[in-house]
C-alpha positions in Angstrom: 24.2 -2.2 -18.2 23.0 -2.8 -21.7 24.0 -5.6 -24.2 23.2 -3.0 -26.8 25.1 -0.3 -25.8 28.3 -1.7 -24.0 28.6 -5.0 -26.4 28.1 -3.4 -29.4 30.9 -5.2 -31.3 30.5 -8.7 -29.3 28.2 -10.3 -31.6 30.1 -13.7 -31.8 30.6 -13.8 -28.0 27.0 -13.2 -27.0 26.1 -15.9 -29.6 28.4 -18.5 -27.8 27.2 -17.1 -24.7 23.4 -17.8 -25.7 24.1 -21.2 -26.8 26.3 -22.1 -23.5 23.3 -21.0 -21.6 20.7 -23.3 -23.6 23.0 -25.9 -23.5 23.4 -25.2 -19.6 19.4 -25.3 -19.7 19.7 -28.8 -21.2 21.8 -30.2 -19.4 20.0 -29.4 -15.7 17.0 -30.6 -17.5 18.7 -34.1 -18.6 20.1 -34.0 -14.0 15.9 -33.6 -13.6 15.6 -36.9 -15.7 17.4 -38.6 -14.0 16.9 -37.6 -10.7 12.9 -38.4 -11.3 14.0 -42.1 -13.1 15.7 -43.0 -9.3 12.5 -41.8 -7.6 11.0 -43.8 -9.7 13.2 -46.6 -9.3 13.3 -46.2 -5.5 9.9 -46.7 -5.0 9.5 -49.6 -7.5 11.9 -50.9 -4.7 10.1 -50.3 -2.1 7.2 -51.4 -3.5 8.7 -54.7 -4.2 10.1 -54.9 -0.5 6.8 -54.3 0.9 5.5 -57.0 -1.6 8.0 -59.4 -0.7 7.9 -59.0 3.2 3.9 -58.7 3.0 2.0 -62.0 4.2 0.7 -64.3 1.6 -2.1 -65.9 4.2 -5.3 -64.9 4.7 -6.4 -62.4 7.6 -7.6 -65.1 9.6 -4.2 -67.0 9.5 -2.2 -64.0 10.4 -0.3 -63.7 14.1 -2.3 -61.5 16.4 1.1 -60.5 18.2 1.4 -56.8 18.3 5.0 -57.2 17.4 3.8 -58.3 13.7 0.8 -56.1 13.8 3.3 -53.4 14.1 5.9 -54.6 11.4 2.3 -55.1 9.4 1.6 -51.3 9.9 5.4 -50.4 9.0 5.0 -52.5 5.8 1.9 -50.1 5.2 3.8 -47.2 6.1 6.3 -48.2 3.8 4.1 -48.6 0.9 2.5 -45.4 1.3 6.2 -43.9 1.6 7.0 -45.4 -1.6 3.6 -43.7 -3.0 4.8 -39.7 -2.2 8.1 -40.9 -3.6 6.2 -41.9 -7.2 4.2 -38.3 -6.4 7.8 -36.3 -6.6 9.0 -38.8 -9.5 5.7 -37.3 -11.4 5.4 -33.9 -10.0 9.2 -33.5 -11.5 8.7 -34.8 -14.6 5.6 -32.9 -15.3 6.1 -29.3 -13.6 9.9 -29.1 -13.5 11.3 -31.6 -16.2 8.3 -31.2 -19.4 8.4 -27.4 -18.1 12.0 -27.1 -19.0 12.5 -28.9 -22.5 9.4 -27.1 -23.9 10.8 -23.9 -22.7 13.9 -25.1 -24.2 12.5 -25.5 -27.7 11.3 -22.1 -27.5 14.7 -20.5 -26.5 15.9 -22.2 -29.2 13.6 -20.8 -31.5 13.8 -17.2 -30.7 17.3 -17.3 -30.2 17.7 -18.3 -34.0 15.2 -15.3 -34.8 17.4 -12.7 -33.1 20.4 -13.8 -34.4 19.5 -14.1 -37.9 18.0 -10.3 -37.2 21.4 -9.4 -36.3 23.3 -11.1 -39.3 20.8 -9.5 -41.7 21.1 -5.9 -40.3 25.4 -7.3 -40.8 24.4 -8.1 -43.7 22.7 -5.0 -44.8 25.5 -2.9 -43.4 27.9 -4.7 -44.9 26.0 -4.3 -48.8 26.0 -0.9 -48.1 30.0 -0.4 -47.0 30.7 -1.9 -50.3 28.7 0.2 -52.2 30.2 3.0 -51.1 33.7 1.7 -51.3 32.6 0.4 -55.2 31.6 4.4 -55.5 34.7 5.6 -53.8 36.9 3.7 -55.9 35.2 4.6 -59.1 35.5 8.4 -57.9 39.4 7.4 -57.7 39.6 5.6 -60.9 37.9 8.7 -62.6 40.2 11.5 -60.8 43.1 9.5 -62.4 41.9 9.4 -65.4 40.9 12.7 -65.5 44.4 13.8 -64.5 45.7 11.8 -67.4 43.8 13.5 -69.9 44.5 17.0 -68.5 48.6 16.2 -68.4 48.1 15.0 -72.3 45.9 17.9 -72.6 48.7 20.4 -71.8 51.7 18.6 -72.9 49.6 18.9 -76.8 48.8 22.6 -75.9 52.1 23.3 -75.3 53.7 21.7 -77.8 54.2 23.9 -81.3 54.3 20.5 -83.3 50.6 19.4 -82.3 48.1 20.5 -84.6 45.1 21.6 -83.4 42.9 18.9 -83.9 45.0 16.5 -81.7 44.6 19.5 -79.2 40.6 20.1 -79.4 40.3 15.9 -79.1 42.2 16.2 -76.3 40.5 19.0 -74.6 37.3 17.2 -75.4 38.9 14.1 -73.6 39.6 16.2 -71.0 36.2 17.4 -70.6 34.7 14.1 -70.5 36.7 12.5 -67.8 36.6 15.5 -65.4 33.0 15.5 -66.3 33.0 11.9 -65.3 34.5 12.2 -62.4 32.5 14.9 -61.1 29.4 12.7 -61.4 31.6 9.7 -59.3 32.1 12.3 -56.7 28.5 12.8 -56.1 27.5 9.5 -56.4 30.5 8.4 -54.0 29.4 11.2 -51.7 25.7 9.8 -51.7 26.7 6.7 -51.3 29.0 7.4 -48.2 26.0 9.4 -46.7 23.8 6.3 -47.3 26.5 4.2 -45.6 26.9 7.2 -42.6 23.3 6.9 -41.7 23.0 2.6 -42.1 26.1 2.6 -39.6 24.5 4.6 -37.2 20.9 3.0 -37.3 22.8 -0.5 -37.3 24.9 0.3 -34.2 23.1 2.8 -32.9 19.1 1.4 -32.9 19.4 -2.1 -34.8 21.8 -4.1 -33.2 21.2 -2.3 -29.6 17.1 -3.9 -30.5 18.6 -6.9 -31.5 21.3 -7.6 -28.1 19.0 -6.2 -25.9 16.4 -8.8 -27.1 19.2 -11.5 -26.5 19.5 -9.9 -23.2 16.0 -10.3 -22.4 15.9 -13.8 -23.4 19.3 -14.9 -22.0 17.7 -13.0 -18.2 14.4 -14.7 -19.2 16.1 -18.4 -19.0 18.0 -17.8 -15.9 14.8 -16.7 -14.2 13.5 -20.0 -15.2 16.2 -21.8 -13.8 15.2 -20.5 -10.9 11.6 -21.2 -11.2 12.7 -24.6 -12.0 15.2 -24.8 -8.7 12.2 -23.8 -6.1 10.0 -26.4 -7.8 12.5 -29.2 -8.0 12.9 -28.2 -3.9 8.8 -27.5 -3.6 8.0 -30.9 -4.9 10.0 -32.0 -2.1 8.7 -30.3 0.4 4.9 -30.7 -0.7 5.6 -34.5 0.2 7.5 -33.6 3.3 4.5 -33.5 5.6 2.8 -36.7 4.7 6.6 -38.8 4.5 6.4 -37.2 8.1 3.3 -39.0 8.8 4.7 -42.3 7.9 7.3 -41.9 9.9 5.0 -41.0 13.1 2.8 -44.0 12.1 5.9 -46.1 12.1 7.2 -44.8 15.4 3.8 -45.4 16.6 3.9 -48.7 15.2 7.2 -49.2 17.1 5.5 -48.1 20.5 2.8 -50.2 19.8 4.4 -53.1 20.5 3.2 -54.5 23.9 5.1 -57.8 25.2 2.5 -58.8 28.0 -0.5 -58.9 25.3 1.8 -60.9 22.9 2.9 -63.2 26.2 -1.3 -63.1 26.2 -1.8 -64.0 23.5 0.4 -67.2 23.4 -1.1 -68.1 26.3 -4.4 -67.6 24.6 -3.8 -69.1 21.5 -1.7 -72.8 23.0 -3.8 -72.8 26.5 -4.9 -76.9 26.5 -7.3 -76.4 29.4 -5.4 -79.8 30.8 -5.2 -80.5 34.3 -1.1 -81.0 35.5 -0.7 -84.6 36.1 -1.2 -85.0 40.3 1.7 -86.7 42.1 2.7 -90.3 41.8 1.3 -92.8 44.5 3.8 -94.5 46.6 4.4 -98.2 45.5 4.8 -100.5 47.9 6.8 -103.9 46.7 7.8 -105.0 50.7 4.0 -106.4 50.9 4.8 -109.8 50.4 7.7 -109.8 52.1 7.3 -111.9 55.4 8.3 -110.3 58.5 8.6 -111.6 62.2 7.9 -109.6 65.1 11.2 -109.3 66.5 11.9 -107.1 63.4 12.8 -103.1 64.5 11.6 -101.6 61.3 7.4 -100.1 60.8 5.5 -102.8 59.2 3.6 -101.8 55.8 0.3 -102.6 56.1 -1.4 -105.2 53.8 -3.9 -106.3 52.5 -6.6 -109.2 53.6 -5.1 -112.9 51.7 -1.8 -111.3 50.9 -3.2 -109.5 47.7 -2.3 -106.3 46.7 -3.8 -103.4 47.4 -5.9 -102.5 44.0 -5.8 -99.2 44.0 -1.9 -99.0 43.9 -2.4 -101.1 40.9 -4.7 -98.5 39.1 -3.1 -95.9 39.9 0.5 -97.1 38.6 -1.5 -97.6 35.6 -3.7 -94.2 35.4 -1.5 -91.9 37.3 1.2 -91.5 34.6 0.3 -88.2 33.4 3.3 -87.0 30.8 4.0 -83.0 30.3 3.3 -81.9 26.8 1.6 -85.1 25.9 4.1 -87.3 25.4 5.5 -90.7 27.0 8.9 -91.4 27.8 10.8 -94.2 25.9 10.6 -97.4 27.6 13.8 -98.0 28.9 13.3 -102.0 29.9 12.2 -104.6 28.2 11.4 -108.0 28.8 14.3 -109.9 28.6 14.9 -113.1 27.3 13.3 -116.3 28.7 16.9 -117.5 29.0 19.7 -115.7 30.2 22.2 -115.4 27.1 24.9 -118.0 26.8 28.1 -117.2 28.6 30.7 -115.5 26.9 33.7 -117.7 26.1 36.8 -117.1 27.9 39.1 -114.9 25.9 42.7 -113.5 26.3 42.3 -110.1 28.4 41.8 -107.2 25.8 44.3 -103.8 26.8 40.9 -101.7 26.2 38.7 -103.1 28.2 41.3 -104.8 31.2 38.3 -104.7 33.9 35.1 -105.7 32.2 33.0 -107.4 34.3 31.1 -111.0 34.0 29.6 -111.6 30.6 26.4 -112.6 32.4 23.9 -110.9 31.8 21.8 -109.3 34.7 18.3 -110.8 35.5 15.2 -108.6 36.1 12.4 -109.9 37.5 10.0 -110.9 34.6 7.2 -109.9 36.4 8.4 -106.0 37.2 8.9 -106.1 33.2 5.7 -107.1 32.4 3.7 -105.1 34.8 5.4 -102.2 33.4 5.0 -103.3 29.4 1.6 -103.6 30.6 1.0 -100.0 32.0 2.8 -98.8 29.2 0.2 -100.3 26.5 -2.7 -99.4 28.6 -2.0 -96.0 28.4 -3.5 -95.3 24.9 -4.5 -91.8 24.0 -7.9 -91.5 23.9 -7.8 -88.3 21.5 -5.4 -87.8 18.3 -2.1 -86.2 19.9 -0.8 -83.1 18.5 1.9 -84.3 16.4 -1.1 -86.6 15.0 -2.6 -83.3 14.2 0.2 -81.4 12.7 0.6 -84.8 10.3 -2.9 -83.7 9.0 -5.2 -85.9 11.3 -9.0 -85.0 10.0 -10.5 -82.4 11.5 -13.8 -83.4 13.3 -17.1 -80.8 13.5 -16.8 -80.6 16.7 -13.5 -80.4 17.6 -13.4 -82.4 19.5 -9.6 -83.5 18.5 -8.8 -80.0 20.0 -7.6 -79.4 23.5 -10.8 -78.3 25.9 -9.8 -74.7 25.9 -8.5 -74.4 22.0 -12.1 -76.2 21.4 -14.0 -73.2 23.5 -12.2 -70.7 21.3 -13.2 -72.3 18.1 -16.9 -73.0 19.2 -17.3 -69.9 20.3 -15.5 -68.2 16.9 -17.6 -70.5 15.4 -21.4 -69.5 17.1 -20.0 -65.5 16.8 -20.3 -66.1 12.5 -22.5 -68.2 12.1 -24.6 -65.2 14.4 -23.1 -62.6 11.7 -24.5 -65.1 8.8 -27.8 -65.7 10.8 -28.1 -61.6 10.9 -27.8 -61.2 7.3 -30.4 -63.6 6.5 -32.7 -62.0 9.0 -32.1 -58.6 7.2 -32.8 -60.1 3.8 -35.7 -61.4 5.0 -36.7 -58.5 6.0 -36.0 -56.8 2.9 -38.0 -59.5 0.6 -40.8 -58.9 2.9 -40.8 -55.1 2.7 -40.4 -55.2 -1.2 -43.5 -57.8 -0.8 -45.5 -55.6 0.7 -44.9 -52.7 -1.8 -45.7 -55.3 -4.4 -48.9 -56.1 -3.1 -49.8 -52.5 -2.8 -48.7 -51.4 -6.2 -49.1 -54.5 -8.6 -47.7 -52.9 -11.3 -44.3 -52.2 -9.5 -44.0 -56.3 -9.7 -45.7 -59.5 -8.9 -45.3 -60.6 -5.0 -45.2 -63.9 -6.2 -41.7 -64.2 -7.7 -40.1 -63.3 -4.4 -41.8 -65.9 -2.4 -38.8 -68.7 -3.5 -36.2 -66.5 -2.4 -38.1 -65.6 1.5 -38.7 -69.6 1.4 -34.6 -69.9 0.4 -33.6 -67.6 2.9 -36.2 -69.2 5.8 -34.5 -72.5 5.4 -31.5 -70.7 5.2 -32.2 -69.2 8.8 -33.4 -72.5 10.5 -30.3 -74.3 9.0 -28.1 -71.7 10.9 -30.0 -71.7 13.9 -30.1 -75.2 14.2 -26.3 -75.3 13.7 -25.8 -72.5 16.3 -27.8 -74.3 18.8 -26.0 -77.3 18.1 -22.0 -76.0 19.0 -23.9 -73.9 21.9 -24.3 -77.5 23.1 -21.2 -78.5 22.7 -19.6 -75.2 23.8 -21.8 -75.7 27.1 -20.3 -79.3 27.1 -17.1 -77.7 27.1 -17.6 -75.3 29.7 -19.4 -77.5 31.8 -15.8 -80.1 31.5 -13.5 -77.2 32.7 -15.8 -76.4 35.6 -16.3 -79.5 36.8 -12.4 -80.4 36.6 -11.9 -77.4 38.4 -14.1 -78.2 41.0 -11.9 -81.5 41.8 -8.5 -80.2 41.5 -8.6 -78.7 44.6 -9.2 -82.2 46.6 -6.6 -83.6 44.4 -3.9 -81.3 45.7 -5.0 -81.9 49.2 -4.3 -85.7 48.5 -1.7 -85.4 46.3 -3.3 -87.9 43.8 -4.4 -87.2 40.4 -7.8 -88.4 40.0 -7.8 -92.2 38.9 -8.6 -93.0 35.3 -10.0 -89.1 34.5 -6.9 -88.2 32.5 -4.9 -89.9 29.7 -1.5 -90.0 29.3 -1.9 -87.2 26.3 -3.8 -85.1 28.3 -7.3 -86.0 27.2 -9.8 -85.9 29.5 -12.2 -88.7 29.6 -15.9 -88.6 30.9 -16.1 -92.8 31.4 -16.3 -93.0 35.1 -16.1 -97.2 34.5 -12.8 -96.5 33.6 -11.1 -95.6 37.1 -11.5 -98.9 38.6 -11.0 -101.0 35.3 -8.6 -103.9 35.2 -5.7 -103.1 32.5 -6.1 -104.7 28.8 -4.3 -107.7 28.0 -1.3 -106.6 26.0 -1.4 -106.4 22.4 1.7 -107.5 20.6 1.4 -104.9 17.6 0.1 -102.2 20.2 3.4 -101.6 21.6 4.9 -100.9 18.1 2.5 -98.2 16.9 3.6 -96.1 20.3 7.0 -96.3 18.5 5.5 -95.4 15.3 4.0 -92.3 16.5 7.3 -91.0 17.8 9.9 -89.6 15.7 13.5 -92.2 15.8 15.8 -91.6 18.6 19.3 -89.7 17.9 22.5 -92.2 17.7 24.4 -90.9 20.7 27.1 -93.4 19.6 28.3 -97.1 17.9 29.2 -100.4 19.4 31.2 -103.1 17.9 29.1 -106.8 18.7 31.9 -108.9 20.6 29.2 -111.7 20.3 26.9 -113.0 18.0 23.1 -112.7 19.9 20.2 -114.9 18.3 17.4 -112.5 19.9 14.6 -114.5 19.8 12.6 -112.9 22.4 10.0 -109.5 22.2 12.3 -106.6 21.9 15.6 -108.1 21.1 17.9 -107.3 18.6 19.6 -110.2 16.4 23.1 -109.4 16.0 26.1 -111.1 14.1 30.1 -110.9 15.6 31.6 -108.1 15.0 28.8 -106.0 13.7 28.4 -102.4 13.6 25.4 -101.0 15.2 24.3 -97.5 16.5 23.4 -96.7 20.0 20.4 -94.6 20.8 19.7 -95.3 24.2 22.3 -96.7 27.3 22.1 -98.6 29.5 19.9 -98.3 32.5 21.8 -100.9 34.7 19.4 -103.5 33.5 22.4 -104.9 31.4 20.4 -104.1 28.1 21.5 -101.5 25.6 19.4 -100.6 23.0 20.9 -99.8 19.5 19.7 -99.6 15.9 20.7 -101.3 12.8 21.8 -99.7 9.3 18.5 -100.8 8.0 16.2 -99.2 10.4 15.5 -102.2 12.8 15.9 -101.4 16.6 16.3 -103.2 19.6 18.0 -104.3 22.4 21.1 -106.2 22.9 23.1 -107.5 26.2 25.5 -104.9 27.0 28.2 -107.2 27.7 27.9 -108.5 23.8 29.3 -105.2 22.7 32.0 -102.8 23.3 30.5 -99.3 23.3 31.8 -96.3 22.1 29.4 -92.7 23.0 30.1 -89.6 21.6 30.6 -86.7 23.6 28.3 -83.8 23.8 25.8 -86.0 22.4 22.7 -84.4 22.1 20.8 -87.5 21.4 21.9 -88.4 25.1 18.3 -88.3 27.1 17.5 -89.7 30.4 14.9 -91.5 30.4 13.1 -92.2 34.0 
């Protein structure tokens, strides 16, 4: 079917129809826009996720778990995702979306040029109907006319009143206008022919040409659109099989992750190389005691002059080995020289119907200084870690490090300063090749100027050796540590003793042999306050009301007015001491029969100490 043939008269409707389908064109190009701006858009989004979720450390800081190596690798994954979706965002805007408003423009263009073909051949056609309609009524005008003067002509003829020269003028008029209108007829009937054959070329060869052009170009742009459809899809699909990639790496990724190396690697990464603390000795208190012979009971040996034996003594002060490094809260305290005064008597209270005696319970003095005195001796002999985590200096050796931590980081240590060692040896090498060629051919360069740099890099070299054979030695003191503790543990667990004065309460082994059968220090009075210094404050686990005013002028104590508030962070032990904590800070302890003592419940500052 023909636009030409079967449209003939449809002129206006195929120019809407060529304009609907540009405008059609337009508008799938404007959905190309915007579909490439959300590409664009979506990975700018990604991009920024990845950006955002990426680490900000170095490599060396980063977690070796391969459940973030894997989220590391999807992060990667990601990005590269993000890069085929900016590779369809441009593909579309160069092959699909610049493809379609340049062939646009020129759809525009030559749809103008046909129309304004067919509107001149209109045009033409349209001239040449009113010249022959102009002729035709002219032929009319003169065939009146002519009539006229032939009805005067023989109305004068016929009448015998006319004389003859009103006749002969009108005969002459007669002639002129039939004369006249003989020449209108022939140019009407040229002028009709004319018209005849423009009509036929217009509708018949012209405007055929001209729709059939408009045809073309109107099948043209819809083959286009469908250029445009399979590239808008194939832009897609070029991308599908890398996208597909991604996702495999981030399945693989996902299978990557192995829980026994990560469980590894925590192990690897917090292993102390500590021994666990042996068992505690049995102390024996009944020594002194006298006994007679009638009594039934086993008699505990003692000691020659009613001493005790010394090695219970050392090892209630060496043996108190502490998980994680840490020493419990001392829970008693020296109390005062003198029992606090007696409560004074006082109506019974509804709350507290039952309380016992206001006296306060005694504890033996000496059980409370043997035990203040334990405590103090037991000094860390290395920086602890929460020392360490509150920025303690780190030492060249690291020796603030636990033994198998140090290994690691000696032997990290050794592995680059052997990576730095082999560069220097290459350049070395290098300077003395280019030396060589020097020497050979002066004129390439003078051997001379590269003997700083070999002497640079030579001192270079022994520096590095010297500081590798230096943390070999202490690696090899390391190594030598761990053997040798391993070597003893075994008779320790046969004993069930931990070895006497070998391990601090931190955890820090010590190599001072004098130290196992050393009297303890004399207690320090500001030594017992930086053990509480290095420990964070103990949670309130509740308030007590001070029924009593308490002067607390011994260690320890607490000075309290009647009817104060006060916060309780640890209870009583049954020593008859609480100890609580002021508004301002201050902490102590106070008799508990002073106070009336409300706990919370749930508490989680309740701990038990031992």
């Amino acid at each position: 079917m023909s636009w030409g043939i079967d449209l003939w008269d449809q002129f206006d409707n195929l120019d809407k129809h060529t304009q609907w389908g540009i405008d059609f064109l337009d508008r799938y190009a404007k959905f190309v826009k915007e579909r490439l701006e959300i590409e664009q858009a979506y990975a700018k989004q990604l991009r920024n996720l990845v950006k955002k979720y990426c680490p900000k450390r170095s490599k060396d800081d980063e977690p070796r778990f391969t459940s973030c190596i894997s989220f590391y690798s999807i992060l990667n994954e990601l990005n590269d995702y993000a890069g085929q979706r900016e590779v369809v965002a441009e593909e579309m805007g160069h092959k699909v979306y610049g493809e379609l408003m340049k062939y646009s423009q020129d759809l525009k263009c030559e749809r103008k040029h046909h129309l304004q073909e067919g509107r001149k051949a209109q045009q033409y056609l349209d001239h040449c109907w009113k010249q022959m309609d102009s002729s035709k009524k002219k032929f009319e005008r003169e065939c009146k006319e002519a009539e006229k003067c032939q009805l005067l002509y023989e109305r004068l003829d016929n009448d015998i009143n006319a004389t003859k020269s009103e006749v002969e003028k009108a005969k002459a008029q007669l002639y002129l206008r039939t004369h006249m209108a003989d020449e209108s007829k022939n140019e009407y009937a040229a002028q009709l022919q004319t018209f005849n054959r423009e009509q036929w070329k217009h509708f018949n060869s012209a405007i055929p040409q001209i729709f059939k052009n408009l045809q073309d170009m109107d099948q043209q742009r819809t083959v286009k659109l469908g250029e445009t459809y399979r590239s808008f899809a194939e832009v897609e699909r070029r991308v599908v099989p890398i996208i597909s990639k991604c996702l495999e790496g981030m399945v693989s990724a996902g299978k990557a992750v192995d829980e026994r190396k990560d469980s590894n690697i925590v192990v690897e990464s917090f292993k102390s190389g500590f021994e666990p603390p042996g068992d505690f000795p049995f102390e024996d208190f009944s020594q002194n005691i006298q006994r007679t012979g009638s009594d039934g009971t086993i008699g505990t040996p003692k000691n020659e002059g009613g001493k005790p034996d010394p090695k219970h003594s050392i090892s209630k002060a060496k043996n108190k080995l502490w998980l994680f490094g840490k020493k419990p809260k001392v829970s008693l305290l020296p109390p005062p020289s003198a029992p606090p005064p007696p409560r004074p008597s006082l109506p019974s209270c509804p709350s507290r119907p039952s309380r016992p005696s206001l006296q306060t319970p005694r504890v033996p003095t000496e059980r409370l200084v043997q035990r203040l005195t334990d405590m103090r001796s037991l000094r860390p002999k290395v920086p602890t870690f929460r020392a360490l985590r509150r920025g303690a200096p780190t030492l060249e050796d690291f020796s603030h490090l636990p033994p198998e931590q140090r290994r690691k980081k000696l032997q990290q240590r050794i592995e680059e300063l052997n990576k730095e060692l082999q560069k220097e040896v290459d350049q070395r090498d290098a300077l003395n090749k280019m030396k060589d060629v020097y020497e050979k051919n002066p004129q390439m360069g003078d051997p001379s100027s590269l003997q700083p740099k070999i002497s640079e890099t030579m001192c270079t070299m022994e520096r590095l050796r010297s500081e590798i054979h230096k943390n070999e030695s202490w690696l090899s003191e390391v190594e030598g540590k761990q053997s040798s503790r391993s070597d003893r543990r075994p008779s320790a667990d046969v004993n069930h003793h931990a070895p006497h004065g070998r391990e601090s309460p931190e955890g820090s082994y010590t190599d001072d042999p004098s130290q196992e059968h050393r009297s303890p220090p004399q207690p320090d009075p500001h030594e017992f306050d930086d053990e509480f210094d290095d420990d964070d404050p103990l949670p309130a686990i509740g308030h007590c009301k001070a029924l009593y005013a308490f002067d607390g002028a011994n260690e320890g104590t607490l000075v309290m007015k009647e009817d104060e508030v006060l916060y309780v962070i640890e209870e009583d032990k049954g020593d008859g001491w609480t100890r609580a904590r002021k508004q301002s800070g201050e902490e102590g302890y106070v008799p508990s029969s002073y106070v009336d003592i409300t706990l919370e419940k749930n508490s989680k500052g309740a701990v038990t100490y031992i």
